[in-house]
Each structure stands twice: as C-alpha cells, then as structure tokens.
C-alpha positions, 0 to 999 in steps of 0.5 A: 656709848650711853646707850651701851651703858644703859643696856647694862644697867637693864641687865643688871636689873633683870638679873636681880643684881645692883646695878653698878655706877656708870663711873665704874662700869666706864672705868672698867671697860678702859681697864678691858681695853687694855688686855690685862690677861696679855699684860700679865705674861709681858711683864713677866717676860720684862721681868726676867730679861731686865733680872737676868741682865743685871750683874748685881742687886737689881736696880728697883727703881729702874725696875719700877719704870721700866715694868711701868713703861713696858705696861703701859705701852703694852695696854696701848698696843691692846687698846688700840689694837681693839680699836682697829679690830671693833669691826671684827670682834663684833662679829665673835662670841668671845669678843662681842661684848667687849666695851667698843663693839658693844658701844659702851665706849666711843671709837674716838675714846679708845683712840685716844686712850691707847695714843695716850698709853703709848706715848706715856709708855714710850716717853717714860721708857726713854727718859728712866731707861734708854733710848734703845728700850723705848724704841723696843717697846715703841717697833713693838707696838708698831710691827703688832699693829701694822703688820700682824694686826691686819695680816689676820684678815689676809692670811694664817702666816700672820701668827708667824709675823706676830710671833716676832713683835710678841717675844721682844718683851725679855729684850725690853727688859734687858736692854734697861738693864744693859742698854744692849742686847746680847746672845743671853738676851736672844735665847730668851726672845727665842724661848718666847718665839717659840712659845707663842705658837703651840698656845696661839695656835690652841686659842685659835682652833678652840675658837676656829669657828668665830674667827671664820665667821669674823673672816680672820684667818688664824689657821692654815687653809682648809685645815678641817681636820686641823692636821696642819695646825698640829703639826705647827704645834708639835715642831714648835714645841719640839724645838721649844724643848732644846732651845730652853736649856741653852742657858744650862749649856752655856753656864748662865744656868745649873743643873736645877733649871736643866732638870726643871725644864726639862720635866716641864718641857716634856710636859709642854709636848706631852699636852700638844701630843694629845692635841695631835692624838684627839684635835677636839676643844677639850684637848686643846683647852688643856694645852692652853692652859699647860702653855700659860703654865709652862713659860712663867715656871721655865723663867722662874727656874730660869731666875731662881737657878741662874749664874751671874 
C-alpha cells in the first residue's frame, strides 16, 4: 500500500503537479472503492420507487435514511465487489489502476471497508424503514456478489443474473414507503431490468478486448462480429419501449409522461439502431451515453407527471 502511494507521489512529481497528501489520496481511493458513478443511478431509482409510493408529502427524514442505507449498502456491494474482482481488473486497462490492483490500499482494507458499508447500510435501513427494505438491500448485495460476481468469469448469461439484483433499487425505495411491494412497484423493477442490457452490453463491446484479456466473459461466444450482442440490445429495448408506459395506461401517469417517454423511448432504439447498423466503439459509446440519459429523464416525467 505504501509503495502504492509512494509511485504516486513520484508521478505526481514527474508530471510538474503537487503532489497530494498521503491522507487525502488514501481517502479517496476509499471513495473509488465504493463506485460512485453506480451509486449515482441507484439512488436515483431509490428516489423514484420511495416518491411514487408515498400517497401524500414525502416523509424527508424517511427519505434521508432510506437514500443513506440504500448508499451505503450500495458503496458496500462496489467495495467488495472490487475486492473479489482486484485479481481481475489488474488485468484491464480501465481497471488497473484502481486503488487494490494497484496496491494502494491492502486487500484486508477494503474488506473491512465494504463489511462495514454493508452492515451500517443494512442496519440502518432496518431500524428507520423496515425490516423488508433492509432485506431488499441486504438479497442485493448478496445475489450481485454471489452469483453474478463470479458468473462473469464463467459465462455471458451472467448480465442476465446480474440484470435481477441491479433493478431492485426502485423496490427498495417503495417498500420504505409501504413496507410492501405492489404492480406499481414491479413496473418500475421491469423498466430497470430491461434497461441495464442495451447500456451493459454497450460497456462491454466498447471494452470486449479487456474483459477477454481478464478471461471475463461479458458477451456471447464467439460473437466477433457482435451480431449477437446487437440483437440482445435491440430486443431489449424494443421491449423496453412498451413497458415504460404502462404506468400511462394504468392511470399512475398522464399524457405528459406518455408522450415524453415516448419520444425518449424511440430515441433510446434510435441509438441501439445505429449500434446494430455500424458495431464500432463510436457507436456504442453514444448508446451508453443515451442510456445514462434516458432512465433519469423517464423517471423524472415519471415523478413529475405521476397520479396519486
């Protein structure tokens, strides 16, 4: 870990930058353990399952703990999920230099670091919400680390296992609320669910050549041409389109979000359509990006235009 630092220090230098203090370099590789990009789109699906649930003013300290415990269950998930991955990501360009494959932080501290994470998260999700969203948060943690973790170094149906624990977070959020899951709640586990695949699937063809040199296998076999990959991505999304406005035909939405996300829907498939067309990093890198676009703003009309 020193010795991590220490090269640091020396590139810092080398570059004609400060170096920074050791304290704030080590606090911030913490900070990378805990995938704050992830975070980010977890709490924003928390926000909108617990929004949506709540039949008058939302309940701001609910709300406060619930987004706490959901975070920091999530950072412990990232934590140690780069913990049992370090092996692996040493072996990636995008990876390799993140804090434990290039040993800045010890494997025992990040270890500790992500137990810790998980059990503050768990426990506070139990004690201010319910039993039921701390046991959402905790099957979570528990199905991405045990099964999908894993299943990437064994087979592509892997982004499908992990398709399952990535869209709970809206079912966190309302169970909070309700202490109950409803079909409400499940249309919006569906919108996520289908959601992950066409922006996973991106990620993975953009870095197919790291993830084969880290013997992880994100795409379908022998899919060099990525015919495979782009079918996965234009079904999805394709069936993505309809099921986001179900909440428009069951009355939980008006004809706002219908329209919105429906033009924002076509534009999702408009993106995968040109991935399919022409398979090259540009393209994909684009639906990544409409894909990080595209949820937020569907749950935003979703919150914005939604019928009690």
């Amino acid at each position: 870990m020193k010795q991590g630092t220490q090269n640091s220090a020396l590139a810092a230098a080398a570059s004609g930058q400060l170096p920074r203090p050791a304290w704030l370099v080590h606090l911030a590789d913490y900070w990378t353990l805990t995938k704050p990009e992830v975070n980010f789109l977890v709490l924003v699906s928390a926000l909108v399952g617990f929004y949506l649930a709540s039949p008058g003013p939302v309940h701001g300290w609910l709300l406060f703990h619930t987004l706490m415990g959901t975070l920091l269950v999530a950072s412990g998930t990232g934590t140690l999920n780069q913990y049992l991955e370090r092996r692996t990501d040493a072996f990636m360009r995008r990876t390799a230099s993140r804090p434990l494959p290039a040993g800045r932080l010890s494997h025992s501290e990040a270890l500790w670091f992500g137990i810790f994470l998980s059990i503050a998260g768990g426990a506070e999700l139990w004690i201010a919400a319910n039993p039921l969203t701390s046991a959402l948060a905790l099957a979570t943690l528990g199905t991405y680390l045990i099964f999908y973790t894993p299943l990437k170094r064994q087979t592509p149906l892997c982004t499908l296992v992990g398709a399952f624990p990535g869209a709970m977070p809206p079912l966190i959020g309302w169970a909070a609320v309700r202490n109950g899951l409803s079909a409400e709640a499940w249309v919006l586990y569906a919108i996520l669910f289908l959601w992950q695949f066409p922006h996973l699937l991106a990620i993975a063809w953009m870095y197919r050549e790291d993830y084969s040199r880290a013997g992880l296998q994100m795409l379908p076999r022998n899919d060099h041409d990525g015919r495979a990959t782009v079918r996965q991505i234009i079904g999805c999304t394709l069936a993505l389109l309809p099921v986001s406005l179900i909440p428009a035909f069951t009355g939980h939405a008006g004809s706002v979000y219908l329209v919105g996300a429906g033009i924002l829907g076509a534009g999702f498939l408009y993106y995968g359509v040109r991935m399919a067309a022409q398979r090259t990093n540009v393209f994909a890198r684009q639906l990544l990006m409409a894909s990080i676009v595209y949820l937020p703003l569907v749950f935003a009309l979703l919150m914005l235009d939604r019928r009690r």
